[in-house]
C-alpha positions in Angstrom: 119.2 41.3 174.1 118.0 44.9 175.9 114.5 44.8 177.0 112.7 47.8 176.6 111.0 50.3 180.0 108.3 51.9 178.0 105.6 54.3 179.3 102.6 52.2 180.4 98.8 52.9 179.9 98.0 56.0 182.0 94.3 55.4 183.0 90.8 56.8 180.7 91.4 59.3 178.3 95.2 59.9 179.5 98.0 60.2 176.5 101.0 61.8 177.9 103.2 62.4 180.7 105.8 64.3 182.1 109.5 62.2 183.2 109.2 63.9 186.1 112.8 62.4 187.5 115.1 59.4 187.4 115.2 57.2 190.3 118.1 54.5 188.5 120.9 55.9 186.5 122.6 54.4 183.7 124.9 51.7 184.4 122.7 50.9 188.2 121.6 47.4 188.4 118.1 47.1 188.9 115.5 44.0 189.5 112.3 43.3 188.3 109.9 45.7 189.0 111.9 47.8 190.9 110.9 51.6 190.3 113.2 53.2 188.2 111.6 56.1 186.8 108.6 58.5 187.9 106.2 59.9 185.9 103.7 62.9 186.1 100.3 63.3 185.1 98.0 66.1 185.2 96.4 64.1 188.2 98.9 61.5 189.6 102.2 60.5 189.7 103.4 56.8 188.9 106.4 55.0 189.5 107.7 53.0 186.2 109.1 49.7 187.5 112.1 47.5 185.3 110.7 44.8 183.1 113.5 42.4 184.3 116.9 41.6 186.2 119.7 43.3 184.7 121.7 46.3 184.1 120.2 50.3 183.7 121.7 50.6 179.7 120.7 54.2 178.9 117.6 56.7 179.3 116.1 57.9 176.3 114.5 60.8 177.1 115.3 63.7 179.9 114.0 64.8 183.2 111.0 67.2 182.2 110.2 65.4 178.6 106.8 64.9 177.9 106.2 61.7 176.5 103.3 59.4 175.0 102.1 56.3 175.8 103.9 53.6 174.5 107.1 55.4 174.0 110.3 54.0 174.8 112.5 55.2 178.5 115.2 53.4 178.5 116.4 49.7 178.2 118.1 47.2 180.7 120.6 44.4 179.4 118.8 41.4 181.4 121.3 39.3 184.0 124.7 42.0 184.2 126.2 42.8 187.1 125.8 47.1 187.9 129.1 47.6 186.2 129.6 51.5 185.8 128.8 52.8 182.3 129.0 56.3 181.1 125.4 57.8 180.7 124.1 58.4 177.2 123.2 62.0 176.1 119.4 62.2 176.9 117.0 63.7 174.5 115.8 67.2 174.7 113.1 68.0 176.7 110.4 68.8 175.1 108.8 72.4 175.3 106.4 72.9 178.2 103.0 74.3 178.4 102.5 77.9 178.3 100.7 78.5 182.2 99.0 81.6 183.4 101.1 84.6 184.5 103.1 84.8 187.7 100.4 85.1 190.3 101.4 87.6 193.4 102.9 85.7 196.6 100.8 84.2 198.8 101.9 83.8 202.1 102.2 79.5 202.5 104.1 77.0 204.6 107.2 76.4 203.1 107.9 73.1 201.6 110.4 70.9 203.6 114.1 71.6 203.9 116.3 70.2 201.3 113.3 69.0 198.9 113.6 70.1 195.7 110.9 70.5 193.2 110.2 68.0 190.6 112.4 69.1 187.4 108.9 69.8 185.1 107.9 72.1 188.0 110.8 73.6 188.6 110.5 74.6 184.7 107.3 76.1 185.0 107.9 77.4 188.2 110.6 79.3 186.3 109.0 80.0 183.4 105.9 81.8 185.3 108.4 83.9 187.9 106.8 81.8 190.8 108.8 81.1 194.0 108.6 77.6 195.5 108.1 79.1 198.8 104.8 80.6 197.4 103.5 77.3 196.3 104.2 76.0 200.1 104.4 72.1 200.3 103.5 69.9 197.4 101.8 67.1 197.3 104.5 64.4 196.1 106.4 62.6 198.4 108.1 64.4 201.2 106.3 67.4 200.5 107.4 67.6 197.4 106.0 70.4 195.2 104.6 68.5 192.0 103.9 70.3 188.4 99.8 69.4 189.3 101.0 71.6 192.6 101.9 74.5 190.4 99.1 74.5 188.1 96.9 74.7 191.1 98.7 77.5 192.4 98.1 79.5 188.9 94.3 78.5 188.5 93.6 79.1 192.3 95.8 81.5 193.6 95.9 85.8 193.8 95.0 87.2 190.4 98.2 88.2 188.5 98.1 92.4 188.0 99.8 91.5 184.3 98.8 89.3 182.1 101.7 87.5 180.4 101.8 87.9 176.6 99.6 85.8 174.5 99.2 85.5 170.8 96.2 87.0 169.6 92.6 86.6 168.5 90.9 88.3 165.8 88.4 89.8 168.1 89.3 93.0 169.6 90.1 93.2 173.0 88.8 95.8 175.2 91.9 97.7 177.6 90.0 96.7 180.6 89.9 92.5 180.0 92.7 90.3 180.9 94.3 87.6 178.8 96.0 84.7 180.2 97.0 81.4 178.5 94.9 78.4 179.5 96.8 76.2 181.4 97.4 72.0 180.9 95.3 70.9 183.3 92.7 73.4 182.2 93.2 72.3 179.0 92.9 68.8 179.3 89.4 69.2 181.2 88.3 70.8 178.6 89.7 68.7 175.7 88.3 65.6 177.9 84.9 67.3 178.1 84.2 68.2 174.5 85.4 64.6 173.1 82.4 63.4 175.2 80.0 65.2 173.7 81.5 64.9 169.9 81.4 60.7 170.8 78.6 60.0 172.7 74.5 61.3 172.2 74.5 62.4 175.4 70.7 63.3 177.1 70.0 63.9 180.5 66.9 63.0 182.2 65.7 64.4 186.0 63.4 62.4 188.9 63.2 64.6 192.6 64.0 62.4 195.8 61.9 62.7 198.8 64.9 62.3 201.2 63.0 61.4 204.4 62.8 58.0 204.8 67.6 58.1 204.5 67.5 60.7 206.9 65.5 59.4 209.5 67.3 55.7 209.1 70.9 57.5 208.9 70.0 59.7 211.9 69.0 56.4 214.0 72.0 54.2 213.4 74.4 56.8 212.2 76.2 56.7 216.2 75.6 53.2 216.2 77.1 52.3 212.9 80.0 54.7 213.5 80.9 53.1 216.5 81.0 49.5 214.8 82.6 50.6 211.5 84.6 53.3 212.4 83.1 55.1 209.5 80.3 58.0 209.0 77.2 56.9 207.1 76.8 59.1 204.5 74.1 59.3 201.8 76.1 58.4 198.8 76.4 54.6 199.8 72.8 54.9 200.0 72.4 56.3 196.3 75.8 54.1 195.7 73.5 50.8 196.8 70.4 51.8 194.9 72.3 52.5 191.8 74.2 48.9 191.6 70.7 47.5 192.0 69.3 49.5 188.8 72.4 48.9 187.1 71.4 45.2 187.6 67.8 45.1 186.4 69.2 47.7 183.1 72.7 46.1 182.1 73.4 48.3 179.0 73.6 51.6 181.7 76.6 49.8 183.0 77.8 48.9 179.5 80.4 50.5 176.9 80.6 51.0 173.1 83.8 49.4 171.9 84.0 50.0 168.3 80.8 48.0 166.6 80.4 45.9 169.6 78.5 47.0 173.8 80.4 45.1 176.5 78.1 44.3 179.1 79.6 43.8 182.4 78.4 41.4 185.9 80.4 43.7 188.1 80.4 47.7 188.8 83.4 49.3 189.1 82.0 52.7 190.4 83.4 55.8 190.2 83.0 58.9 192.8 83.9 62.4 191.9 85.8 63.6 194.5 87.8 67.2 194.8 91.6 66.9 195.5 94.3 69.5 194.9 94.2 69.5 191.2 91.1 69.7 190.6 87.9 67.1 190.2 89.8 63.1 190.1 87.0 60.5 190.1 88.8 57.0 191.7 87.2 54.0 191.3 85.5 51.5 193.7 86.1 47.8 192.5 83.5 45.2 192.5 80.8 47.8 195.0 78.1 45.0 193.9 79.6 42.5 196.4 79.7 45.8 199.2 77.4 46.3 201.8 77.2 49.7 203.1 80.1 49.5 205.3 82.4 48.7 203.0 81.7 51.7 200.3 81.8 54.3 202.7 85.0 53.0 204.1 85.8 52.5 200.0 85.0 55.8 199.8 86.7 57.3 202.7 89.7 56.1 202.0 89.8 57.2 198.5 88.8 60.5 199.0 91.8 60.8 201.8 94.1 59.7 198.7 92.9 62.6 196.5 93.5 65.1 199.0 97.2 63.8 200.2 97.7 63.8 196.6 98.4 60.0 196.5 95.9 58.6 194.4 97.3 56.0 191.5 96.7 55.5 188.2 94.6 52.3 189.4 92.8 54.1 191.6 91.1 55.8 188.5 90.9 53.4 185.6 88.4 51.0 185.6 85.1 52.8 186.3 81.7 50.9 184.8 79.5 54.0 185.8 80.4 56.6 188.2 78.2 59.5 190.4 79.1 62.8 191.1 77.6 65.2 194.2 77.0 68.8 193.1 74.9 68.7 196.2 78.1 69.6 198.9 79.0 72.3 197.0 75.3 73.8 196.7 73.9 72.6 193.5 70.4 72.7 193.1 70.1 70.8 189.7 72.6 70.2 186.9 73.8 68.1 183.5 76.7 65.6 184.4 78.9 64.7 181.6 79.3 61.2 181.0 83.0 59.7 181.7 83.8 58.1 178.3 84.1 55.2 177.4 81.5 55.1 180.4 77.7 55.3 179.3 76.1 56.8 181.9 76.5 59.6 185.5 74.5 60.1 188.0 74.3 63.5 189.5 73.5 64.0 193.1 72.1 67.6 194.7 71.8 69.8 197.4 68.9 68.8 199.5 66.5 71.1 200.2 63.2 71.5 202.1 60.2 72.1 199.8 56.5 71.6 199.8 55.6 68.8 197.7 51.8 67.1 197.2 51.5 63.8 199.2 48.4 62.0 199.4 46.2 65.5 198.5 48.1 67.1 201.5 50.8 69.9 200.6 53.5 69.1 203.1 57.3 70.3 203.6 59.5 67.4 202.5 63.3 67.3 201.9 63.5 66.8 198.3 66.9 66.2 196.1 66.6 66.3 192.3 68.9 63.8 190.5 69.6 63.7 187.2 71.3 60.9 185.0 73.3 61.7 182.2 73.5 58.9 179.6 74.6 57.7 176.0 71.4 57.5 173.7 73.5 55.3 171.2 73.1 53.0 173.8 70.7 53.8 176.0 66.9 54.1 175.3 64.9 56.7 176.6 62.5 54.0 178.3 65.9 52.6 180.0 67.3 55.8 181.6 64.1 56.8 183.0 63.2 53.3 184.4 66.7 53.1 186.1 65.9 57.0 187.7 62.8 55.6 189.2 64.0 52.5 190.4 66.9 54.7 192.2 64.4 56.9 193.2 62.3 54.4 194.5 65.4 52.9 196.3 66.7 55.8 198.1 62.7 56.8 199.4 62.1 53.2 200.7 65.7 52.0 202.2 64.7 48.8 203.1 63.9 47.3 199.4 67.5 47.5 199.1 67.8 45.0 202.0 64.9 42.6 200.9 66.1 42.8 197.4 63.4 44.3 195.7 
């Protein structure tokens, strides 16, 4: 009896995919959990291993179909030999997105000899009168330019002088505005972003950090620590520290709505926004409550390494308890995070920045950070979410209750 390859669970808040190509043909035999087809995402690409030992029968959908989860790839016929079979007809891809307008060339590296784009960004490629060469090297394997590569290129690169035709609004447009189509990845953030705030009640409450007392202890033993780690010490294992210890003394911050039932948790599966090439991912680190500092910012490191290269998988960013996000490196003095759903709460990090503050009567010049947590009143109480700000708070200005555990 044929046992059926069907697309897996693609992380939070992720329905669909793209078959981005075939890597077993009908009629191939193939073994258990050997790859056999690749999928796309706006953010990652996974390979889709075989269920069993057997025998490749068909593929039910075509290179460039969009498909949902759950939805059926092909079969194998367990225990056959790879006797040669003609391929079935696959289905018709589906239509893809409508992207931005062609953008002007940009001069790029090209990508490597030989490699050819993946078939769904070959199509948009096409369909928006961009040039591989123009996209330069993509960010699948071997250089391979990705369709995440290409809706980069449209969101980040020159301007296109012509908008490409769109179907109109009833508001009248003024000559002078340009119109361009929003594109999937665009699309998606924004679909994500409103479905949080139409789920959750989501408030925000601020606390300011006075940031001297990480300083001066990561200035001492940053050389010293880098030297026996291998790794930087940065601030957020600091705030990453301080927050597993509030999310200990307030368990519903780390907890989730499911239905009519909260699912508290003993663990913290943390995620940290991090940029990579299309656009903000937020990976997860497993289990940080058992990490000392060491650990996260190597945790950390390494993930962020994988969002750049491109190579981050669909484990890498499912899973998250609670996650934080760092305005601060790109210059953000204060802001509202949006919660991660089904996650309950975010803390937002920012720019640190010298200020005179009161202390003791005296007005002295301190570097302050303000912080701000994000969270879900269904299941958070006002009381909660301020208490677990202070106790970060309190935390990141005095280091060393982290270390005594108080």
């Amino acid at each position: 009896m044929s046992v059926e390859i069907k697309v897996p669970t693609l992380g939070e808040s992720v329905v669909t995919a793209t078959v981005a190509r075939w890597l077993k043909q009908v009629g191939d035999a193939v073994k258990a959990d050997e790859p056999v087809v690749e999928l796309e995402t706006d953010k990652v690409s996974v390979e889709v291993g075989a269920p069993t030992d057997g025998v490749l029968e068909d593929h039910k959908v075509a290179e460039g179909t969009e498909v949902a989860v759950g939805a059926v790839l092909a079969t194998v016929e367990p225990g056959k030999a790879g006797a040669s079979k003609p391929a079935s007809k696959p289905a018709a891809p589906a239509p893809a997105p409508v992207a931005a307008a062609a953008p002007a060339p940009a001069t790029k590296s090209a990508p490597s000899a030989g490699v050819a784009p993946f078939p769904s960004a070959s199509k948009m490629l096409k369909e928006n009168g961009i040039q591989a060469e123009d996209v330069g090297s993509g960010s699948g394997k071997d250089g391979r330019i990705t369709k995440g590569d290409v809706l980069s290129f449209i969101e980040t690169g020159p301007k296109p002088s012509v908008a490409k035709a769109a179907p109109k609004s009833p508001r009248k447009d003024d000559p002078r505005e340009e119109r361009v189509r929003m594109t999937r990845l665009r699309s998606t953030i924004a679909n994500r972003l409103k479905e949080a705030q139409n789920t959750a009640a989501i408030l925000t409450t601020f606390n300011e950090v006075d940031m001297s007392a990480a300083m001066k202890m990561r200035s001492e033993y940053k050389d010293a620590f880098e030297k026996k780690h291998g790794v930087k010490l940065g601030f957020m294992s600091i705030f990453a520290r301080a927050c597993v210890s509030a999310l200990q003394e307030f368990p519903a911050v780390n907890a989730e709505i499911d239905g009519q039932d909260i699912i508290y948790r003993p663990f913290v599966n943390m995620g940290i926004a991090v940029g990579g090439p299309n656009g903000l991912v937020v990976p997860v680190v497993r289990d940080i409550q058992d990490m000392g500092y060491a650990e996260i910012e190597k945790s950390i490191s390494g993930l962020g390494r994988k969002a750049r290269d491109g190579a981050l998988k669909l484990d890498d960013l499912s899973g998250g308890t609670f996650s934080i996000t760092n305005g601060g490196i790109y210059g953000s003095l204060m802001s509202t995070p949006i919660i991660n759903p089904p996650q309950s709460a975010i803390l937002g990090m920012h720019n640190i920045v010298q200020r005179p503050v009161a202390v003791d009567g005296q007005v002295v010049i301190r570097p302050m950070m303000y912080i701000a947590l994000s969270y879900d009143h269904r299941i958070i109480d006002g009381k909660e979410a301020v208490s677990f700000l202070v106790r970060v708070k309190d935390a990141v200005e005095d280091p060393r209750r982290l270390l005594l555990n108080i």
